[in-house]
C-alpha positions as CSV (number, residue, x, y, z in Angstrom):
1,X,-80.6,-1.8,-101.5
2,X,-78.6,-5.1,-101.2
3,X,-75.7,-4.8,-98.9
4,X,-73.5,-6.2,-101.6
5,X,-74.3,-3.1,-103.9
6,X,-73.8,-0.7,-101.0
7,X,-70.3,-2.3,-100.7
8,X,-68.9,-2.7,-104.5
9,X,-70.2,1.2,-105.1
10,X,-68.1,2.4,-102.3
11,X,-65.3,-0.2,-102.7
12,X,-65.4,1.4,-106.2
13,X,-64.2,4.7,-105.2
14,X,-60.8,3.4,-103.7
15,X,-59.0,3.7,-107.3
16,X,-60.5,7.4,-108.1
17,X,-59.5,8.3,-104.6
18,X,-56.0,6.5,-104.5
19,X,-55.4,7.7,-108.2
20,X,-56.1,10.9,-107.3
21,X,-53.5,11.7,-104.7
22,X,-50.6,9.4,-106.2
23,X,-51.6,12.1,-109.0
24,X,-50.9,15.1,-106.9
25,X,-48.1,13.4,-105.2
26,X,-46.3,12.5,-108.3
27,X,-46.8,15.0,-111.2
28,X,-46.5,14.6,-114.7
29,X,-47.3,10.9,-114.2
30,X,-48.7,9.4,-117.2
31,X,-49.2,6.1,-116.0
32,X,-51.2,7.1,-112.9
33,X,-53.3,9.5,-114.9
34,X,-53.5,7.2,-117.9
35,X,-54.7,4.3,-115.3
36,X,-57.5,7.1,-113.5
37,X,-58.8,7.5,-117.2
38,X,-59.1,4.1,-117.9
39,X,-60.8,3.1,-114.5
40,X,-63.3,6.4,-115.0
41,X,-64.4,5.2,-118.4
42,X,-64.1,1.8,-117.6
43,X,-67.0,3.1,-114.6
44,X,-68.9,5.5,-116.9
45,X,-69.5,2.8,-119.9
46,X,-70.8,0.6,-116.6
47,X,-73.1,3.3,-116.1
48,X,-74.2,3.2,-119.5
49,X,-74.8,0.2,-120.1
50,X,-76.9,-0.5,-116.9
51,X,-79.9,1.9,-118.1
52,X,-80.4,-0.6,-120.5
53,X,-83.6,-3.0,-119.2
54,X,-82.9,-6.6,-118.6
55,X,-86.5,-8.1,-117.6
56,X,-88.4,-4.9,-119.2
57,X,-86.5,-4.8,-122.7
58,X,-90.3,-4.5,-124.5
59,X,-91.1,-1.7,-122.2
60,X,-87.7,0.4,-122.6
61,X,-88.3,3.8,-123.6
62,X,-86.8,4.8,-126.5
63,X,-84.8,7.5,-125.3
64,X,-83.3,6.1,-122.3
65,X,-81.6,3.2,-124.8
66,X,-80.7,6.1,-127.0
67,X,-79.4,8.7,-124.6
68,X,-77.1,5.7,-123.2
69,X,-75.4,5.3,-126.7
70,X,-75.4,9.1,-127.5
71,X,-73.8,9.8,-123.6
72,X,-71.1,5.8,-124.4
73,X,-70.2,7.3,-127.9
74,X,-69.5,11.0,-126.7
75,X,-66.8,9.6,-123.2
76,X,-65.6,6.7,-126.3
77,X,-64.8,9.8,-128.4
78,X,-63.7,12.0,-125.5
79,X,-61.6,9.1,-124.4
80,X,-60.0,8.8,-128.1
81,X,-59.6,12.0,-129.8
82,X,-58.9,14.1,-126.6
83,X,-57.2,12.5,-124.0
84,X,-55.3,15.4,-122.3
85,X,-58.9,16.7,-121.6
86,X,-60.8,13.4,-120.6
87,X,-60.7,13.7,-117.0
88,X,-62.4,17.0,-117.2
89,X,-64.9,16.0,-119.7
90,X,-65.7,12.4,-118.0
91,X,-66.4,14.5,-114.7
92,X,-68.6,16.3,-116.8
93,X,-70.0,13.0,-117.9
94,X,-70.6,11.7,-114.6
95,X,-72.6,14.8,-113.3
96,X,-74.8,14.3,-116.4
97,X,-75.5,10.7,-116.4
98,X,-76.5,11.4,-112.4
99,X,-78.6,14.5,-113.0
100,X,-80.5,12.2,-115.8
101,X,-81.2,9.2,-113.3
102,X,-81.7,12.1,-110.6
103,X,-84.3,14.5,-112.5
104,X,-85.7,12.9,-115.5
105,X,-88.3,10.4,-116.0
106,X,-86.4,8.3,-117.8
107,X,-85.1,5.8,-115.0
108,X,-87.2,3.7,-112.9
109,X,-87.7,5.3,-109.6
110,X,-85.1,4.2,-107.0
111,X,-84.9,4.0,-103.5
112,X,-83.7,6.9,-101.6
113,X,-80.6,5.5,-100.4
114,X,-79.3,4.5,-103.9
115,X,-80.4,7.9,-105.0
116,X,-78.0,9.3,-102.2
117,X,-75.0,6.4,-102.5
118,X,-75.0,7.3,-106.6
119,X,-74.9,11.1,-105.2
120,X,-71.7,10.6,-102.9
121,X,-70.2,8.1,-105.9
122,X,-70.9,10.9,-108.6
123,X,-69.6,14.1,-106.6
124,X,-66.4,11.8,-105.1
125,X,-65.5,10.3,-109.0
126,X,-65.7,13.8,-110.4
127,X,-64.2,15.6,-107.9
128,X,-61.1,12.9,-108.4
129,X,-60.7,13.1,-112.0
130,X,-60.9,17.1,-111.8
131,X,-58.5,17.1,-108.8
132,X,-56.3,15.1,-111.0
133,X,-57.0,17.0,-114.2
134,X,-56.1,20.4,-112.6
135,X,-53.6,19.7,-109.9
136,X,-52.2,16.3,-110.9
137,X,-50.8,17.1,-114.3
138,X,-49.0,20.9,-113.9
């Protein structure tokens, strides 16, 4: 794995982590909140979009293209229609979209030390939005 995406996927952690405990620090904050949201689905629709192929777009399996949409359309409505409840259902998200590249065929295989940086990135993003959604808003 290239240094550089070693670096950007932990570097990418500071605002769920940051976020996070501004949240618990200062309650009822919609701005910090509002600006975890944003970041997370900002992230998840990053996620997304990178299962489609670049070099292998004739060899793309069907589903992987598909699920991608289904899992972008269902954190787009999430986002929309429920926004008090989008932290908890984007850590939801996350834990899907990393049991699916984890468990499933559908993925190339990676190396193990991606496997275990988008493990640590997963558990840390979700943990942060839930943190935020339980504690950060009563």
């Amino acid at each position: 794995m290239p240094p550089v995406v070693k670096t950007l996927g932990y570097v990418g952690l500071i605002p769920f982590i940051g976020l996070t405990f501004l949240s618990t620090m200062m309650k009822h904050n919609a701005l910090i909140e509002n600006a975890l949201a944003l970041y997370a689905f900002g992230i998840f629709s990053f996620l997304c979009g990178a299962w489609w192929p670049t070099t292998d777009m004739q060899d793309a399996k069907f589903w992987r293209v598909v699920l991608s949409n289904i899992l972008f359309l269902t954190a787009f409505f999430g986002f929309l229609l429920l926004p008090n409840h989008w932290l908890a259902i984007g850590a939801a998200l996350f834990i899907i979209i990393w049991a699916i590249e984890h468990f499933s065929s559908l993925l190339p295989e990676v190396s193990y030390s991606y496997k275990k940086m988008r493990t640590v990135l997963s558990v840390v993003a979700s943990l942060s939005m839930l943190t935020t959604y339980v504690f950060g808003t009563a």
